[in-house]
VMD Tcl script that builds the backbone (N, CA, C; Angstrom):
set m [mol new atoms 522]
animate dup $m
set s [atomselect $m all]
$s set {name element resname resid chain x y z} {
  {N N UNK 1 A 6.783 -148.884 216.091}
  {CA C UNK 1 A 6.719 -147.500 216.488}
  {C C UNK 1 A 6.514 -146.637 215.266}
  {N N UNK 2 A 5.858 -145.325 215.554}
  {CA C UNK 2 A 5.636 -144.436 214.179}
  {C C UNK 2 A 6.731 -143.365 214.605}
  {N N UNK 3 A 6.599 -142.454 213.172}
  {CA C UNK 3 A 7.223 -141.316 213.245}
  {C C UNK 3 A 5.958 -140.148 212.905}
  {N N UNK 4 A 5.852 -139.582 213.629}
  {CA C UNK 4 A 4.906 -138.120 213.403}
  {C C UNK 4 A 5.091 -137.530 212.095}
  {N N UNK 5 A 4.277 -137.590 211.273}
  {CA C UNK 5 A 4.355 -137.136 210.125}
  {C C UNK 5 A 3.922 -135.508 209.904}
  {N N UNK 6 A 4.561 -134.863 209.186}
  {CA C UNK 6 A 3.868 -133.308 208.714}
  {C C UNK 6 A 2.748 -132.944 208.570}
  {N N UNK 7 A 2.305 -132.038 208.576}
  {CA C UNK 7 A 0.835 -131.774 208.467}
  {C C UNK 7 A 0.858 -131.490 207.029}
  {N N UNK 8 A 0.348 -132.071 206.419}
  {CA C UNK 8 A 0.513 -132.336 204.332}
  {C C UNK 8 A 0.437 -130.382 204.483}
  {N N UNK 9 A 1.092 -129.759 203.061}
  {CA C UNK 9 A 1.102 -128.341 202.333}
  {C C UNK 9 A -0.670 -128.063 202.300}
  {N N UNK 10 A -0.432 -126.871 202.246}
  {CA C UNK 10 A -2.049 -126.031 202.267}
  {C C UNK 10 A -2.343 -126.226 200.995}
  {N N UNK 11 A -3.497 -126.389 200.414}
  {CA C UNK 11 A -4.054 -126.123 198.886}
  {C C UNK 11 A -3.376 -124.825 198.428}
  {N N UNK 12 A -3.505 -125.033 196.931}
  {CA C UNK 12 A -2.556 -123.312 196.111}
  {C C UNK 12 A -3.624 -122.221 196.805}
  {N N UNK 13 A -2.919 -121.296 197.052}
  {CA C UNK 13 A -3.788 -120.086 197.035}
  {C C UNK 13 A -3.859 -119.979 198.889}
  {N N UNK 14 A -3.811 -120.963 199.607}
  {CA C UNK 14 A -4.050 -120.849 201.006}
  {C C UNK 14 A -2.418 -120.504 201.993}
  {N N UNK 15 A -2.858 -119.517 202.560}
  {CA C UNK 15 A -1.381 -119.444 203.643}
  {C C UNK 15 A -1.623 -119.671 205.101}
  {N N UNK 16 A -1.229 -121.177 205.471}
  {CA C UNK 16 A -1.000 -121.422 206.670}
  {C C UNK 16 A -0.631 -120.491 207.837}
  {N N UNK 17 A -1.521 -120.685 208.891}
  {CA C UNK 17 A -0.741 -119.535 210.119}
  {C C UNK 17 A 0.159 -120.193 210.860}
  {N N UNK 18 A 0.817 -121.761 210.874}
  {CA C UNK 18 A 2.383 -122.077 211.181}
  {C C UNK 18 A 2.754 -122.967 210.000}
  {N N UNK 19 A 3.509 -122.643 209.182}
  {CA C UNK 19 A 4.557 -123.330 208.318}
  {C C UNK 19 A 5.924 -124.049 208.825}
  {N N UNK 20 A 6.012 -125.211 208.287}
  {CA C UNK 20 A 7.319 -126.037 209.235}
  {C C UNK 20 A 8.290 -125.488 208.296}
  {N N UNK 21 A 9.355 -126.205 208.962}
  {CA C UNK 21 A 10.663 -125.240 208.108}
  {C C UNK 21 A 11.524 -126.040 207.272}
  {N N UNK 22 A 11.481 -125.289 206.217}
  {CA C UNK 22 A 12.047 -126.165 205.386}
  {C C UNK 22 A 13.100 -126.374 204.886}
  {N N UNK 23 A 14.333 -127.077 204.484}
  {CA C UNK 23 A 15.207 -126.970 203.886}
  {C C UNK 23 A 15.576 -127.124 202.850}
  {N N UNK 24 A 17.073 -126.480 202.318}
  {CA C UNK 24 A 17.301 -126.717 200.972}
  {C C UNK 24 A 18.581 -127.460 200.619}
  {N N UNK 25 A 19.211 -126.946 199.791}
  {CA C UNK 25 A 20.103 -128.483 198.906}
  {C C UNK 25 A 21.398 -128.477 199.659}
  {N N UNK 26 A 21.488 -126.675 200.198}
  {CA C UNK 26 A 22.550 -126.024 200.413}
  {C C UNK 26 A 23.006 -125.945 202.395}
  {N N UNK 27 A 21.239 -126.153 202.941}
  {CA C UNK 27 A 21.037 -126.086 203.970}
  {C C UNK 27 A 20.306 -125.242 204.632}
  {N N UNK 28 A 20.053 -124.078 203.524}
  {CA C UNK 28 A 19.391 -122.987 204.136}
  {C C UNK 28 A 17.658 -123.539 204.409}
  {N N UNK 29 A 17.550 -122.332 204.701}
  {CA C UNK 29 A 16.073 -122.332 205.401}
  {C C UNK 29 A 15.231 -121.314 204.454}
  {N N UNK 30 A 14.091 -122.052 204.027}
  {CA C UNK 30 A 13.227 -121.813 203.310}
  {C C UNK 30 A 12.020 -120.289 203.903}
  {N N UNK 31 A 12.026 -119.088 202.873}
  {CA C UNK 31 A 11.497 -118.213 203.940}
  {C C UNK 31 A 10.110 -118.240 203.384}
  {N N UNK 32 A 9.114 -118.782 203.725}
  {CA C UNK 32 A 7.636 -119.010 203.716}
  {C C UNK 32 A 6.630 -118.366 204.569}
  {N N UNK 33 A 6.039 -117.642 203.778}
  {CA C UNK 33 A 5.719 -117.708 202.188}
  {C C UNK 33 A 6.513 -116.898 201.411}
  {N N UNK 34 A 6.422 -116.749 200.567}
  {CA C UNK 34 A 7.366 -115.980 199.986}
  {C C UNK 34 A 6.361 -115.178 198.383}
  {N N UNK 35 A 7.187 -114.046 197.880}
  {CA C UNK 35 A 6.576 -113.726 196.414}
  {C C UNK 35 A 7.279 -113.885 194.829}
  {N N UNK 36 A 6.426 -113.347 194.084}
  {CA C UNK 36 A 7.285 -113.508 193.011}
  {C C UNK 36 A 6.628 -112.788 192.117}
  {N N UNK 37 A 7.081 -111.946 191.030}
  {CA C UNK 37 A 6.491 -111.168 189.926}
  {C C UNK 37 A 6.769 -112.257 188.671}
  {N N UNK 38 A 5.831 -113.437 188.349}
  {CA C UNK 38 A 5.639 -114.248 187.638}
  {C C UNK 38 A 6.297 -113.441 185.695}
  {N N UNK 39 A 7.029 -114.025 185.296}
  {CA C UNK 39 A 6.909 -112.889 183.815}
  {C C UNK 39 A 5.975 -113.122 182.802}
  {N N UNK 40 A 5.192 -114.609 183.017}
  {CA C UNK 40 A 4.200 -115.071 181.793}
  {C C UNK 40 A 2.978 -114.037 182.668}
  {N N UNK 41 A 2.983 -113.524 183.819}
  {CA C UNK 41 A 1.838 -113.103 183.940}
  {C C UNK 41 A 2.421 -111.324 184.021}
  {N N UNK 42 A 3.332 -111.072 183.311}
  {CA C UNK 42 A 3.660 -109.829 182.615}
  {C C UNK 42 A 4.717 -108.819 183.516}
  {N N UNK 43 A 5.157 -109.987 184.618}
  {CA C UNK 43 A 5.911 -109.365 185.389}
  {C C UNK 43 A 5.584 -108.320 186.506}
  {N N UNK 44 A 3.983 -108.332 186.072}
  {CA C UNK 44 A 3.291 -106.505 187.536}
  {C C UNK 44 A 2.451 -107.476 188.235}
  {N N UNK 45 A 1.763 -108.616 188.228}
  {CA C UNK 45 A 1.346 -109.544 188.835}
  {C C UNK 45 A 2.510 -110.437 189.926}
  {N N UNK 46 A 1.485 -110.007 191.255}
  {CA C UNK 46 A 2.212 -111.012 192.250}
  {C C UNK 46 A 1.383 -112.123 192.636}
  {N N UNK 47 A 2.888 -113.763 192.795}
  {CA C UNK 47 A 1.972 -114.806 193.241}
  {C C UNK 47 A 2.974 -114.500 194.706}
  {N N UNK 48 A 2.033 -115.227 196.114}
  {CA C UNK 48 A 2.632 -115.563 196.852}
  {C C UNK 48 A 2.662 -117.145 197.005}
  {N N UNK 49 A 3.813 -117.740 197.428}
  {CA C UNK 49 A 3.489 -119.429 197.426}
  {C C UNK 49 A 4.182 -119.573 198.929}
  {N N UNK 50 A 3.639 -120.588 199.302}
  {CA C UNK 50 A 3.788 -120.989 201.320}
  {C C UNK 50 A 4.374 -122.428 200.848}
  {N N UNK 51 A 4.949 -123.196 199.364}
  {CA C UNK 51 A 5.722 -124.077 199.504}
  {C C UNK 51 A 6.628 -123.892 198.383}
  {N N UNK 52 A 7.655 -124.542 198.347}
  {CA C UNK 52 A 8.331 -124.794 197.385}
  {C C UNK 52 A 7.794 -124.825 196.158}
  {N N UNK 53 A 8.666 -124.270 194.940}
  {CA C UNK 53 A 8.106 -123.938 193.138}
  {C C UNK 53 A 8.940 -124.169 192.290}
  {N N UNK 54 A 7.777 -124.206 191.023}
  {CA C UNK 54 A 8.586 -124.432 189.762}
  {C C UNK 54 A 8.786 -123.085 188.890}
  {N N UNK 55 A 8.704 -122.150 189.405}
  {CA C UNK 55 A 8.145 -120.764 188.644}
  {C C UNK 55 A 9.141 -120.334 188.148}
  {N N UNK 56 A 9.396 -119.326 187.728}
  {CA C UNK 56 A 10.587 -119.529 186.633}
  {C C UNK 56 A 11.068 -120.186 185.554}
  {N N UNK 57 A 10.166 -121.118 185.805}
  {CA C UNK 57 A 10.489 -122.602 184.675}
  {C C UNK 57 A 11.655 -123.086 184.871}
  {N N UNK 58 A 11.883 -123.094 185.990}
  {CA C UNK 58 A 13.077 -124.001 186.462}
  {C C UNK 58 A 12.367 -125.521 186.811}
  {N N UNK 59 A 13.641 -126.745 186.763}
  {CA C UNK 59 A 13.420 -128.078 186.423}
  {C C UNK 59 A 13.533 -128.702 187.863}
  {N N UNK 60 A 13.723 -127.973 188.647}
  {CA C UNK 60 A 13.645 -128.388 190.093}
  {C C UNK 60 A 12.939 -127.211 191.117}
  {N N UNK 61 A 12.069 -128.055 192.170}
  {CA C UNK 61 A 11.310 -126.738 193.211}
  {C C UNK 61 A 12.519 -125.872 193.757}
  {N N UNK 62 A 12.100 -124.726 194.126}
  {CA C UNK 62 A 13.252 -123.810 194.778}
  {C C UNK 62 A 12.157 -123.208 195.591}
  {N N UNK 63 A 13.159 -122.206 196.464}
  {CA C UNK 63 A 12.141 -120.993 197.387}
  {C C UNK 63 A 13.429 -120.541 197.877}
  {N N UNK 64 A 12.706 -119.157 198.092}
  {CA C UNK 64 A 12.892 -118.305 198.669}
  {C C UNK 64 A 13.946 -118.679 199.991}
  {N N UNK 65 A 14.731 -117.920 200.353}
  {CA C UNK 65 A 16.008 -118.583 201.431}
  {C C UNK 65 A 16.160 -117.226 202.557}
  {N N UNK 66 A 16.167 -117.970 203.878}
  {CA C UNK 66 A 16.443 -116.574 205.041}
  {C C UNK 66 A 18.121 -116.430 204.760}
  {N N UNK 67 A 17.929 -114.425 205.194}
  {CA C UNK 67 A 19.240 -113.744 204.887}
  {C C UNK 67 A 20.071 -114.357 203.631}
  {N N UNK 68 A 21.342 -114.614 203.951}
  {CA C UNK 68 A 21.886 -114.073 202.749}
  {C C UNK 68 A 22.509 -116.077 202.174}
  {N N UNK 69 A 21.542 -117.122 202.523}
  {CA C UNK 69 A 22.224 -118.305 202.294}
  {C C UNK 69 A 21.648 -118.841 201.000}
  {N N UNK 70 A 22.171 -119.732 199.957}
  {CA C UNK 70 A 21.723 -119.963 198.796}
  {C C UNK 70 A 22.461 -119.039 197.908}
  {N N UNK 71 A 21.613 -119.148 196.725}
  {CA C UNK 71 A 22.498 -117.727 194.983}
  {C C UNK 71 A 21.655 -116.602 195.636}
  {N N UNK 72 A 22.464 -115.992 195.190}
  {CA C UNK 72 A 21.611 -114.713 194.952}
  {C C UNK 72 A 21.031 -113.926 193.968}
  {N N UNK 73 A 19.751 -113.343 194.071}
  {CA C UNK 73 A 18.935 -112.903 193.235}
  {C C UNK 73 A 17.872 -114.208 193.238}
  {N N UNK 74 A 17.059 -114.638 192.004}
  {CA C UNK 74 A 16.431 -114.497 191.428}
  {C C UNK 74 A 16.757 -115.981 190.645}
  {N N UNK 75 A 15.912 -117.442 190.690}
  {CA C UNK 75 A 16.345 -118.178 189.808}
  {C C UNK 75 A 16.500 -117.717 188.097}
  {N N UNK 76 A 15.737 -116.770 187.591}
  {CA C UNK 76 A 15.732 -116.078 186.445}
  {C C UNK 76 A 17.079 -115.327 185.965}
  {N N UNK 77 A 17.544 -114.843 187.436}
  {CA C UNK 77 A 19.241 -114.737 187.161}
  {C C UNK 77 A 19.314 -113.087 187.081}
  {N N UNK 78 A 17.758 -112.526 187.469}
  {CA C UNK 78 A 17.339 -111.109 187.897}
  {C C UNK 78 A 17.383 -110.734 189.177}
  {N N UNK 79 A 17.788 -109.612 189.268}
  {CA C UNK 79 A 17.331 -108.730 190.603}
  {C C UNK 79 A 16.018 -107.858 190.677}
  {N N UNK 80 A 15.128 -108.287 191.828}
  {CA C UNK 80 A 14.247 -107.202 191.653}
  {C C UNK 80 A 13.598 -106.780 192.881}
  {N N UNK 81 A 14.170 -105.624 192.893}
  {CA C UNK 81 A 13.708 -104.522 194.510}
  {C C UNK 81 A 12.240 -104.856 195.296}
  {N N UNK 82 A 11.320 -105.091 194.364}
  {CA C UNK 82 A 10.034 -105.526 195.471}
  {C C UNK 82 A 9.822 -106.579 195.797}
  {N N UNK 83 A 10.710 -107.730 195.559}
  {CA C UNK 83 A 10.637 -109.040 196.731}
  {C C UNK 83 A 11.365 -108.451 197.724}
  {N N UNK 84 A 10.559 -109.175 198.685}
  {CA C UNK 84 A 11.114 -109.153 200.260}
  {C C UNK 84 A 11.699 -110.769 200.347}
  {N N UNK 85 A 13.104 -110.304 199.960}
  {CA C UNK 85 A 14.340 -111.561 199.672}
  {C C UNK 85 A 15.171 -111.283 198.704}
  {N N UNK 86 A 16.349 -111.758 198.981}
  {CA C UNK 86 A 17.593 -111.792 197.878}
  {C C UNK 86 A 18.027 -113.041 198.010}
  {N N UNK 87 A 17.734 -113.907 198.188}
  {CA C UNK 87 A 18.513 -115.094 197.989}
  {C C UNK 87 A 17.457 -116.372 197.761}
  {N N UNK 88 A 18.051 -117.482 196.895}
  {CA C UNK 88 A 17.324 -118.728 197.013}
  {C C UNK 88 A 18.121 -119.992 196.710}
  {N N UNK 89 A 17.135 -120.786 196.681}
  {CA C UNK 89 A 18.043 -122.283 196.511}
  {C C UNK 89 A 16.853 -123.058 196.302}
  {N N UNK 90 A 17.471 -124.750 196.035}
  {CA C UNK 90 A 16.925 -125.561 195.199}
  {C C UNK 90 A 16.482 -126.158 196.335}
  {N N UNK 91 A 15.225 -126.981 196.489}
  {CA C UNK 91 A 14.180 -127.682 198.054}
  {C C UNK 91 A 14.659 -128.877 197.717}
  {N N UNK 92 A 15.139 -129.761 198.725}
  {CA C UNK 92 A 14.991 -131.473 198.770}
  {C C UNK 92 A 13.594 -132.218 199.097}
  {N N UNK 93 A 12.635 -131.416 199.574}
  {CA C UNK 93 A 12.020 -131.995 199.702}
  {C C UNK 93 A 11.445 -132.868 200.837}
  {N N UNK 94 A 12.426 -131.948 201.687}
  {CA C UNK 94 A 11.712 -132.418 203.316}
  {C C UNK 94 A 11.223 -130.983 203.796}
  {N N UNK 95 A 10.149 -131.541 204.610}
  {CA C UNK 95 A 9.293 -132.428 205.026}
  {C C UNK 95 A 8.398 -132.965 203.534}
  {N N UNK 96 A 8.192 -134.151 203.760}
  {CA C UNK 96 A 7.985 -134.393 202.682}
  {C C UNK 96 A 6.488 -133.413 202.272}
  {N N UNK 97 A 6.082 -133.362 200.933}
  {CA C UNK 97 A 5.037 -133.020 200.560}
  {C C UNK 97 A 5.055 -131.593 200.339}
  {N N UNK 98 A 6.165 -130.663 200.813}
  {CA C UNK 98 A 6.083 -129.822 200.407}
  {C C UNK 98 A 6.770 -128.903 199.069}
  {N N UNK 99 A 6.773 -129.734 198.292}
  {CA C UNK 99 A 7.363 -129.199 196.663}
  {C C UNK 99 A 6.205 -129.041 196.411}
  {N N UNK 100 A 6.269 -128.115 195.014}
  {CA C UNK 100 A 4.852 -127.895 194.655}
  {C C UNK 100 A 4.336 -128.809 193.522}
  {N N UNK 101 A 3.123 -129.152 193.217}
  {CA C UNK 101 A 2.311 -130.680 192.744}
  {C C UNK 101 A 3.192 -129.845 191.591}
  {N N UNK 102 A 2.840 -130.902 190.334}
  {CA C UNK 102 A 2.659 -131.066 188.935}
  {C C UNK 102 A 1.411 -130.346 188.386}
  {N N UNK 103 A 1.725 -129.490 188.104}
  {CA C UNK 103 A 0.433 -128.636 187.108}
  {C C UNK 103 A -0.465 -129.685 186.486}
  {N N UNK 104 A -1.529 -129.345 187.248}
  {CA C UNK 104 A -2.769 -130.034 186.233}
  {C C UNK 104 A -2.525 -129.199 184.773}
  {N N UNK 105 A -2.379 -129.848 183.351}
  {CA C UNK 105 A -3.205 -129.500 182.173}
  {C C UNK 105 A -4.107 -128.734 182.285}
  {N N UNK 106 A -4.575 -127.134 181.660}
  {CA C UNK 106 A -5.982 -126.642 181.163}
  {C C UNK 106 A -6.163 -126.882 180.090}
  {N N UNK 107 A -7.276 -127.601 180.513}
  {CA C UNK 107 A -8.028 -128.207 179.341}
  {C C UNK 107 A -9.355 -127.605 178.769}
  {N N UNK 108 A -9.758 -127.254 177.075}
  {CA C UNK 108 A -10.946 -126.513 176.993}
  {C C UNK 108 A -11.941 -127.091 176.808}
  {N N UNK 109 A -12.851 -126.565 176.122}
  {CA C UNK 109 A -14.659 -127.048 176.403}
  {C C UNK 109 A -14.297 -128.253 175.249}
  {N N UNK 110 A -13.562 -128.355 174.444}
  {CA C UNK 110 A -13.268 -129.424 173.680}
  {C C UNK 110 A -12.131 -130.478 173.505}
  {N N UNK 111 A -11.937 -130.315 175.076}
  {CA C UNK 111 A -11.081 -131.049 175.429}
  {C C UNK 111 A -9.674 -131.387 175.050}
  {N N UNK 112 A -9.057 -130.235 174.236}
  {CA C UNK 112 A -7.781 -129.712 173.625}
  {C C UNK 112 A -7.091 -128.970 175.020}
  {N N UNK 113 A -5.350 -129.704 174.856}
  {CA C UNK 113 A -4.891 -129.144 176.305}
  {C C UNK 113 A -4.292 -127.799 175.395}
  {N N UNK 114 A -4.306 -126.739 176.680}
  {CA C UNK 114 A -3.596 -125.355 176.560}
  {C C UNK 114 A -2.307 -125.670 176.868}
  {N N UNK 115 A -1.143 -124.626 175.569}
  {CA C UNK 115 A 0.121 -124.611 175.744}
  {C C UNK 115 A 0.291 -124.381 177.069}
  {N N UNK 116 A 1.462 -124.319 177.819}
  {CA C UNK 116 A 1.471 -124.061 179.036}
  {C C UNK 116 A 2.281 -122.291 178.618}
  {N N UNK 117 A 2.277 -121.684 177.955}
  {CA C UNK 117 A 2.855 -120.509 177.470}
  {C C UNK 117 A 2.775 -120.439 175.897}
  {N N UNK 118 A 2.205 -119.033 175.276}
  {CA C UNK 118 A 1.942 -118.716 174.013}
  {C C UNK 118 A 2.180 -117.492 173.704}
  {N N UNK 119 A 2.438 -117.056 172.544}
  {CA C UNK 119 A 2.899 -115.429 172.456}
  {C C UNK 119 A 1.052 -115.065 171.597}
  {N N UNK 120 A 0.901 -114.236 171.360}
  {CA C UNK 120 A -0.081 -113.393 170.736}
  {C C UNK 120 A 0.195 -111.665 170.787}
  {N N UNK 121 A -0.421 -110.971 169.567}
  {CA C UNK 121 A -0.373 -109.949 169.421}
  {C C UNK 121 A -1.834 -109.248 169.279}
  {N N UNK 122 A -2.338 -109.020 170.196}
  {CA C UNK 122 A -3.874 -108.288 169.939}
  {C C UNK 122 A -4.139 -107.434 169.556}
  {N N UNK 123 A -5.528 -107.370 168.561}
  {CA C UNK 123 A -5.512 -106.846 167.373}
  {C C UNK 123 A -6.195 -104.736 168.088}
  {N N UNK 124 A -6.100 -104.977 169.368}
  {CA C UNK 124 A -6.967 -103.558 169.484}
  {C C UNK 124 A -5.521 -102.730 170.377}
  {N N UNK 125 A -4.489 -103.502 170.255}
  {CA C UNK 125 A -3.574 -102.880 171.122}
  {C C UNK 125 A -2.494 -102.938 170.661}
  {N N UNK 126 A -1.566 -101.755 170.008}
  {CA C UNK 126 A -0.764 -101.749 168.902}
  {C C UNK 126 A 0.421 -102.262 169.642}
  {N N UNK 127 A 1.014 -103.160 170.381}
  {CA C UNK 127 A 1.725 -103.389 171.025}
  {C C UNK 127 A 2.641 -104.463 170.181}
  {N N UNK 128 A 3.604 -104.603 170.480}
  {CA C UNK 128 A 4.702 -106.312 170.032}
  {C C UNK 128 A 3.787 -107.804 170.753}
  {N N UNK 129 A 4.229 -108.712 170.573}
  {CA C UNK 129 A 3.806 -109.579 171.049}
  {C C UNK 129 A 3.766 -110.099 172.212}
  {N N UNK 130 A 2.675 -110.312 173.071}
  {CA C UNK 130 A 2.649 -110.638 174.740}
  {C C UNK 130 A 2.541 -112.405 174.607}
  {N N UNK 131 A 3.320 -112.385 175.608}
  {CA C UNK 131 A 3.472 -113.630 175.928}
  {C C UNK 131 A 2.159 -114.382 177.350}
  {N N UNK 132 A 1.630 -115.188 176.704}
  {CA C UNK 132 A 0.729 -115.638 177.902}
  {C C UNK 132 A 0.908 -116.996 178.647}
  {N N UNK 133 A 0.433 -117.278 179.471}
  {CA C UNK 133 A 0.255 -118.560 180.436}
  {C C UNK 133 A -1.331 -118.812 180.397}
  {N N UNK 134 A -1.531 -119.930 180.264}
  {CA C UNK 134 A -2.866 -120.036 180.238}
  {C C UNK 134 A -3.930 -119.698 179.417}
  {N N UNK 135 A -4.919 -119.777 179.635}
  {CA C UNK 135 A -6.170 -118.647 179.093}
  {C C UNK 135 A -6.004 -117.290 179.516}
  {N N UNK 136 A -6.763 -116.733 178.643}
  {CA C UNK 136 A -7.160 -115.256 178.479}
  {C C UNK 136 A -8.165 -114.764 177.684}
  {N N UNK 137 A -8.628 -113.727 178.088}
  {CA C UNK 137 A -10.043 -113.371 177.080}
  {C C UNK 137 A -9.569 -111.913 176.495}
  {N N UNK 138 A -7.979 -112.057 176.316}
  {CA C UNK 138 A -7.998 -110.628 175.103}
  {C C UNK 138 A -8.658 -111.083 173.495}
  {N N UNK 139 A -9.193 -110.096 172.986}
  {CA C UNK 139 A -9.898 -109.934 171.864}
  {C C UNK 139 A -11.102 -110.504 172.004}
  {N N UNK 140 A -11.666 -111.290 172.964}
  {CA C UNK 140 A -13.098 -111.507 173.596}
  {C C UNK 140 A -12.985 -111.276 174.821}
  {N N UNK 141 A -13.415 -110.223 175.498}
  {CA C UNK 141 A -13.519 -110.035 176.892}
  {C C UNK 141 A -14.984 -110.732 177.286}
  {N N UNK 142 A -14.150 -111.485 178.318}
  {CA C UNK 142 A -15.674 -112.414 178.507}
  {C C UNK 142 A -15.632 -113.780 178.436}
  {N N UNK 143 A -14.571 -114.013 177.290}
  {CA C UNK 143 A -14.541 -115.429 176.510}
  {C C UNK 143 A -13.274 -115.707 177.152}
  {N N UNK 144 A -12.822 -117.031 177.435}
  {CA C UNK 144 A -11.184 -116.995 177.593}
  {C C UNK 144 A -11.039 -118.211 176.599}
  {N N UNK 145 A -9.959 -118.067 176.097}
  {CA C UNK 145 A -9.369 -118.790 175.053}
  {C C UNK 145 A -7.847 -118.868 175.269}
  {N N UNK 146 A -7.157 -119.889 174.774}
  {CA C UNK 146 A -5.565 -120.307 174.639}
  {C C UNK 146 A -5.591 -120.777 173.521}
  {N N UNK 147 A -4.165 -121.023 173.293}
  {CA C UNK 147 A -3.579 -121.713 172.023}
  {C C UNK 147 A -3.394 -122.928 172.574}
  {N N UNK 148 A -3.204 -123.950 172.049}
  {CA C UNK 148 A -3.726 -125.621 171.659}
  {C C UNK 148 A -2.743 -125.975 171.429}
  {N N UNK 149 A -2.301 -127.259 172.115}
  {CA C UNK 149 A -1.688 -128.042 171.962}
  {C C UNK 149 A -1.935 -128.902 170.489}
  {N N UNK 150 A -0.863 -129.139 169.184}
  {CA C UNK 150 A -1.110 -129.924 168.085}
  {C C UNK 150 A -2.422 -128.900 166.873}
  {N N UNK 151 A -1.935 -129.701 165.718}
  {CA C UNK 151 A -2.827 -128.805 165.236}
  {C C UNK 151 A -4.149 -129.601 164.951}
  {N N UNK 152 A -4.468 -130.280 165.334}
  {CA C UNK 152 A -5.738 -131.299 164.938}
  {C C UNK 152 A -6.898 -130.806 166.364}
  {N N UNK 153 A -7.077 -130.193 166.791}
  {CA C UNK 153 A -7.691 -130.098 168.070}
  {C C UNK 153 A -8.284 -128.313 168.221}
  {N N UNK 154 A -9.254 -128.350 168.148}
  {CA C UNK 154 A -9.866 -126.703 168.801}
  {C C UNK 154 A -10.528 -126.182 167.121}
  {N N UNK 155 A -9.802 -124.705 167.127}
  {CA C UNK 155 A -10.232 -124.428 165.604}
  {C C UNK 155 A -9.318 -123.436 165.162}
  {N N UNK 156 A -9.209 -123.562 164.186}
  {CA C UNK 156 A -8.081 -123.327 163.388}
  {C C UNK 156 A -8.067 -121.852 163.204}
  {N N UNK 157 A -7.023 -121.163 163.777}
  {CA C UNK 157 A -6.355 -119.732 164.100}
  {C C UNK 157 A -6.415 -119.019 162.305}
  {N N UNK 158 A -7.318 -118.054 162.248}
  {CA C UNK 158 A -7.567 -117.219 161.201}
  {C C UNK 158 A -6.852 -116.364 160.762}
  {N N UNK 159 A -5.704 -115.858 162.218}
  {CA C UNK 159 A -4.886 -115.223 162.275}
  {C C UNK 159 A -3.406 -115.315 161.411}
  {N N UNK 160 A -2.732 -114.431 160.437}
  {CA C UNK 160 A -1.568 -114.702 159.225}
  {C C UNK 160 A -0.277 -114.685 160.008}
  {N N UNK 161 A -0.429 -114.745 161.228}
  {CA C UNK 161 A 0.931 -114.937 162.286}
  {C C UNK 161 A 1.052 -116.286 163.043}
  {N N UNK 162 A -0.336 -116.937 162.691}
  {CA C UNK 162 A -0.449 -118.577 163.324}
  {C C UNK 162 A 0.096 -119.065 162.258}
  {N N UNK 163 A 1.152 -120.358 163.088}
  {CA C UNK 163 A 1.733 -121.126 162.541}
  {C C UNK 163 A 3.111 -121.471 162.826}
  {N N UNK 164 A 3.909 -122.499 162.262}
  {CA C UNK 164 A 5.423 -122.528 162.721}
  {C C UNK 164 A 6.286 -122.161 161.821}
  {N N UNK 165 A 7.674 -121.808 162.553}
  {CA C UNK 165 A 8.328 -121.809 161.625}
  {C C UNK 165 A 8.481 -119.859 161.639}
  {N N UNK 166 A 9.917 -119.252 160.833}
  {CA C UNK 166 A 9.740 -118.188 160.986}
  {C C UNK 166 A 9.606 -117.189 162.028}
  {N N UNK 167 A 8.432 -115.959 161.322}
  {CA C UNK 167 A 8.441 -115.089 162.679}
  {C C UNK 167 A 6.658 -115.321 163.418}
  {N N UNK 168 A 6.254 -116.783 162.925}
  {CA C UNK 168 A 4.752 -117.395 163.734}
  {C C UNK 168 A 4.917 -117.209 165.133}
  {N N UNK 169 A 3.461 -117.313 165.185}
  {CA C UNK 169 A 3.637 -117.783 166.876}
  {C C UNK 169 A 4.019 -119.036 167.582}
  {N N UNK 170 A 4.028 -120.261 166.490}
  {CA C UNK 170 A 4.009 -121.614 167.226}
  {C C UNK 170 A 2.988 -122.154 167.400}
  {N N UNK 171 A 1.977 -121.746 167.189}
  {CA C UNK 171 A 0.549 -122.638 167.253}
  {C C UNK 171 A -0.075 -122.121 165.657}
  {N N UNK 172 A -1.562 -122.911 165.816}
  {CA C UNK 172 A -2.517 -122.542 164.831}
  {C C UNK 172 A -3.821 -123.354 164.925}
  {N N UNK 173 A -3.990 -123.574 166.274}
  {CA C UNK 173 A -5.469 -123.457 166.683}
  {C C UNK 173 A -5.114 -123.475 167.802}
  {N N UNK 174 A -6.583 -122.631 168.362}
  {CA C UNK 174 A -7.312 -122.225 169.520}
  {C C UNK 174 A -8.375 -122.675 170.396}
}
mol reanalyze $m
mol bondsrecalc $m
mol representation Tube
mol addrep $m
């Protein structure tokens, strides 16, 4: 005999018009989809996700939780007025398949992987240092570029703030 299996999670970016329900560590019920003001993407950027996440940079998937079951706030350990939610908790992982994958690596035209987070200070915007995720095309609009994993790989950061150690950024090629 079988057991009816789930209908596998939507690709990133897609929101299902019925989501099964999910649970968490605690028991609650997962409220899907749900949002989040990401902070590597500067905190004014919203993602919505329809499964369980790692966002926050937390070491286990979580989501979003109906009414008031799970912690409250914010795995970040913040409160913030424009989610629609105050509470969350950590996913087990049923039905299966719905935690969210393992980040593919971005990888560039030379096949050097991108940090998964980098600070930079751009040179046309008198600002402190922004922290990024990914690529970006500040100081080439047009171009997107990251900082590099190792220093043997990409090309070597011209910049007198690349490097370790101190008040560097942690990298020194691009």
């Amino acid at each position: 005999w079988a057991v009816e299996q789930p209908p596998p999670p939507p690709p990133p970016g897609v929101i299902p018009a019925h989501l099964p329900e999910v649970k968490t560590v605690r028991g609650c019920t997962c409220k899907l989809p749900f949002e989040v003001y990401p902070p590597h993407l500067g905190g004014r950027l919203k993602r919505v996700y329809a499964t369980c996440t790692r966002e926050y940079g937390q070491d286990s998937d979580w989501c979003a939780t109906e009414g008031d079951c799970g912690e409250e706030g914010n795995p970040s350990g913040e409160h913030d007025s424009r989610l629609g939610w105050t509470h969350w908790d950590k996913c087990i992982g049923e039905p299966a398949g719905w935690l969210e994958p393992p980040p593919e690596p971005i990888k560039t035209v030379q096949n050097c992987t991108c940090m998964e987070s980098w600070e930079f200070k751009p040179a046309d915007l008198k600002l402190k240092r922004i922290s990024y995720g990914g690529c970006s095309d500040i100081d080439d609009p047009g171009h997107a570029w990251c900082a590099v994993q190792g220093d043997d790989c990409g090309h070597l950061s011209e910049d007198p703030r690349a490097g370790h150690g101190g008040n560097k950024y942690g990298w020194t090629h691009w």
